[in-house]
N, C-alpha and C positions, 0 to 999 in steps of 0.2 A: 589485486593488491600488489603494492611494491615489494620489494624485499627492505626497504628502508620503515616501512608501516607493519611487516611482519616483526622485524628487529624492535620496533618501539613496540607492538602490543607483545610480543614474548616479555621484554623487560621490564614491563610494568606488573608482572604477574613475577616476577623472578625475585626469591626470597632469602639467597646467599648473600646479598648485600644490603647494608644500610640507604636509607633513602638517601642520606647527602652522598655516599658514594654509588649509589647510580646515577643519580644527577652531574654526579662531576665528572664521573665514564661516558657517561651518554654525551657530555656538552667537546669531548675530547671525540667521541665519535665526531659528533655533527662535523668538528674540524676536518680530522682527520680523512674523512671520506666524501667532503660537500654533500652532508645527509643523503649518503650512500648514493651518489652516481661517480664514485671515482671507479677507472677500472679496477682497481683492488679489490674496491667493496664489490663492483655490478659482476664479475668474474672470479671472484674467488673468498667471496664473505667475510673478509678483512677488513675490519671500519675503525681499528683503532691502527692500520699501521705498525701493524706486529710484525717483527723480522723473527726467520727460525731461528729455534735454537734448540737441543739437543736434550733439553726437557720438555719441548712442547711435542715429541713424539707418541703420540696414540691420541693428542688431539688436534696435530693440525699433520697437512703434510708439506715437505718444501716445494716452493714454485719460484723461477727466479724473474724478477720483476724490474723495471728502473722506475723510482721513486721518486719525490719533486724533489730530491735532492741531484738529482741526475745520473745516479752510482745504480748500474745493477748489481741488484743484490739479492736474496735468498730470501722470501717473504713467506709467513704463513698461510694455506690457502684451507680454508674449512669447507666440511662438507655442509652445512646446514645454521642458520641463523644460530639455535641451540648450542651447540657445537663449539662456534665465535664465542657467546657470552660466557661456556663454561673455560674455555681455553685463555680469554683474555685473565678471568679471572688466575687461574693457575699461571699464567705467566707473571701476574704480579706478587701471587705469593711464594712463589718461588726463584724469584729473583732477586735482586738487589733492593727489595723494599721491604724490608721486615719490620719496619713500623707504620705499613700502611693503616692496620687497624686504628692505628693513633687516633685517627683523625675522621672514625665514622660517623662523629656527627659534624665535619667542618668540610665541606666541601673545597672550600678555596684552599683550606690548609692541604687536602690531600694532592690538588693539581700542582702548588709548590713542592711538594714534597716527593712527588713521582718525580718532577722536572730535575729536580736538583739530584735525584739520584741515575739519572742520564736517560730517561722515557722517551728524552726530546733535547736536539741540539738548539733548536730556534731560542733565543734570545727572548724571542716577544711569545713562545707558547703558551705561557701561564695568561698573559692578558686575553690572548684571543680568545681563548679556553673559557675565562670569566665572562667574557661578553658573550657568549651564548648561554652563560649559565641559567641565565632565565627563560629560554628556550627552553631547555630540556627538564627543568620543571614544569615547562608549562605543558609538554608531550607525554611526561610520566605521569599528572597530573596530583603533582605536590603544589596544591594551592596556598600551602602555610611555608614560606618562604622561612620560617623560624626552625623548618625539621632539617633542612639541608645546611644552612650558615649559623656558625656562631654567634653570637652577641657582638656587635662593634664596638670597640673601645675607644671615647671620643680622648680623642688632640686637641687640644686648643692652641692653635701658630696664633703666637704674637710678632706682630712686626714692630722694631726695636725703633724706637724716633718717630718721628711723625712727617708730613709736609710741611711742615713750617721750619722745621729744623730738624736736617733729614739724620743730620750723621756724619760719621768719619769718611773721606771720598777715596776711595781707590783708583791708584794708579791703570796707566794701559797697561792692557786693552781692558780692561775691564771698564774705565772710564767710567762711576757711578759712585750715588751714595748709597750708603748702607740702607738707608730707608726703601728707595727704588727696587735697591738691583734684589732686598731680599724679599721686596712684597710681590717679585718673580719668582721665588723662590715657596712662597710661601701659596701662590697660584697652583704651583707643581704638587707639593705637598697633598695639597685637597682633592685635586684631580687624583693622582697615584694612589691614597691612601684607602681605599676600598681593596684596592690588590694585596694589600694586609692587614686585611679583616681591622682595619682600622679607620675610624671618622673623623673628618679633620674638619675644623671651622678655623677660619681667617679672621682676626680682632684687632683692627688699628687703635694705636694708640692716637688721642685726640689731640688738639691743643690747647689743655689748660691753664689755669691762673696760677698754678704750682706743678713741679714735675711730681710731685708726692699726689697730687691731685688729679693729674694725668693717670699714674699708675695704678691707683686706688679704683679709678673711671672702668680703666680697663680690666682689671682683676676681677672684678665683680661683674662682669660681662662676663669671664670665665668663670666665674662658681656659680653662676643664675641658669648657663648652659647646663652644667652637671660634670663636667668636663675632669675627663681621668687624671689628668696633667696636661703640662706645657710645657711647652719651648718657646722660647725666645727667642728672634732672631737678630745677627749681627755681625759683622767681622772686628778683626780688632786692628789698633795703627798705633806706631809707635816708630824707634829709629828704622833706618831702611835698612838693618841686616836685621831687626827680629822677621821671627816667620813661625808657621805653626799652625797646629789646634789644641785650640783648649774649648773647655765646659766650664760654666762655673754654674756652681749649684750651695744651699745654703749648706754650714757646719753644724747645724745643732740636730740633724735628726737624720738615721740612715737612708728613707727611701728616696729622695731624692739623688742622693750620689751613688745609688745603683743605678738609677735610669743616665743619670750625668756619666756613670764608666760607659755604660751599654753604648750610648750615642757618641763618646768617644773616639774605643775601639772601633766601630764602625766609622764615621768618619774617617779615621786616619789610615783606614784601610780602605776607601774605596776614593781619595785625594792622594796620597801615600806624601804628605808632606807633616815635617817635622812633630812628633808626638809632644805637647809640653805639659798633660796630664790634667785632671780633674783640679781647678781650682776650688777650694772652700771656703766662702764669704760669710761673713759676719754680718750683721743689720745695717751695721752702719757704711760697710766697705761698696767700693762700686759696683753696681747691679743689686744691692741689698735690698735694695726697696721691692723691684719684682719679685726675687726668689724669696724673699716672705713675705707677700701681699698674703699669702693663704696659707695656712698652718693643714690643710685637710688636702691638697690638691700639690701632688711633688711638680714640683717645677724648676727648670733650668734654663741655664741662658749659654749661646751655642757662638762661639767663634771660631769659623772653620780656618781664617785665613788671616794675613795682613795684610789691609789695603797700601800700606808705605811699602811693603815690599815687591819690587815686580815682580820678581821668579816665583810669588807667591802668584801675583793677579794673574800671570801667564799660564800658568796649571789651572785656576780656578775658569781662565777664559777657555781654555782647550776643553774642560769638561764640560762648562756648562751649569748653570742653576738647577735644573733637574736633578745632576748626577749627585748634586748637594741634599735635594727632597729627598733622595731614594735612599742615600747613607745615614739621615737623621729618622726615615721611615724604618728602613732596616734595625737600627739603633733600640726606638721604641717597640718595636713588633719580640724583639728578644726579651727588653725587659719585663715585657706584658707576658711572653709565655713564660720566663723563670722567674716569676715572683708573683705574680697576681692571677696566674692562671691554674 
């Protein structure tokens, strides 16, 4: 037997942890140690990557190592597979994570939540992390994918215009209509949005015989999904010195312009161009039609930017459409856990 096949049958048997947080330990293993043939793991039973520290004393001891980060550094080295999984554990609770219990039954929430409390410099940790997550269910064998992951909370991205008439066109570099450049935008969305415990479906608007008949088309394609909410996507144009984000979301009922601040503040934090606040539309005012096609499903409509303004398109072409997905991701994933969760 390996030591990577003793480490999997100990922790399948190991009952300090919840299923979805051994699943999301073990899938941070597999990383961590390329299922235990790093020399870390095959020399010194280290598979999560643990550097010492001065509380891991009586269960690990120090060994100095250089890491794929290429810094030698002070690693813990255990005496026995056992040993590893009691010590990982004790390094998380007595570390910088004291709301790891949060999240024992949400696997993906606890790999963001270790990450963001400094577990891991890598940028891309949480993803790679997820994508073995079904691995290490399928090694601890948790066959009911429902004990490890939360519930997904469906998205419905609307793309704002249609092909036939796409929209407002932005300036260079960004060179595009709204229709195009957001139904890039709204591709990212879909793909990214599992990475917070979120499900996104993409719903073009068609081209009917009235824009009231268009929107109607496509709303009801989001409430036939089941769909938690929407967004809508869009930039806005006007003279060449406005610039901004805004939200607009309807006036007559609050949850909506909690989810319209949430994706706000996120946006204008992850573009850092000009804040101009949640707008509040009326039926009749522009975008009223979408943000009340549905009285039961909060919906909002998202302009990160102005295509008339360059220095706007200039920031929006330096980040990129994704970095738009992950600010209106981040957005909804806040609203979902302070208010519906």
């Amino acid at each position: 037997m390996s030591i990577w096949t003793d480490l999997v049958d100990f922790y399948k048997n190991f009952s300090d942890a919840s299923p979805a947080l051994k699943a999301a330990s073990l899938a941070q293993w597999i990383v961590e140690s390329a299922r235990g043939t790093s020399v870390l793991a095959t020399q010194h039973l280290n598979f999560g990557g643990i550097k010492f520290r001065q509380r891991m004393q009586g269960y690990a001891t120090p060994v100095d190592y250089r890491g794929s980060d290429g810094e030698l550094t002070t690693y813990c080295k255990f005496a026995t597979v056992d040993s590893f999984v009691q010590g990982y554990w004790h390094f998380i609770s007595s570390g910088p994570y004291d709301d790891y219990r949060t999240y024992e039954n949400d696997a993906a929430g606890y790999l963001r939540y270790i990450a963001g409390q400094g577990y891991a410099a890598d940028s891309n940790y949480v993803a790679v992390a997820l994508g073995v997550l079904d691995e290490a269910e399928r090694l601890l064998g948790q066959s009911d994918r429902n004990s490890t992951r939360s519930p997904s909370f469906r998205v419905a991205i609307v793309v704002g215009h249609n092909r036939r008439s796409p929209g407002a066109f932005a300036e260079a570099p960004v060179n595009d209509h709204e229709f195009h450049f957001n139904s890039i935008v709204a591709q990212a969305l879909k793909e990214e949005a599992w990475h917070y415990n979120l499900e996104a479906k993409v719903f073009l608007r068609e081209p009917n015989t009235s824009y009231s008949a268009e929107i109607k088309a496509v709303y009801d394609q989001v409430k036939a999904w089941e769909a938690g909410c929407s967004v809508e996507l869009h930039f806005n144009s006007g003279p060449p010195s406005a610039t901004g984000v805004s939200v607009l979301c309807r006036r007559d009922i609050t949850r909506p312009r909690a989810l319209a601040e949430s994706c706000q503040s996120s946006t204008v934090e992850a573009i850092g161009l000009r804040d101009r606040g949640v707008t509040l539309v009326d039926r009749s005012d522009r975008g009223g039609g979408s943000l009340y096609a549905l009285d039961d499903v909060p919906s909002i409509l998202v302009e990160p930017f102005f295509g008339s303004n360059r220095d706007d398109c200039v920031k929006i072409a330096s980040l990129g459409p994704t970095a738009l997905a992950l600010a209106y991701l981040r957005g909804v994933r806040s609203w979902v856990e302070s208010t519906i969760a």
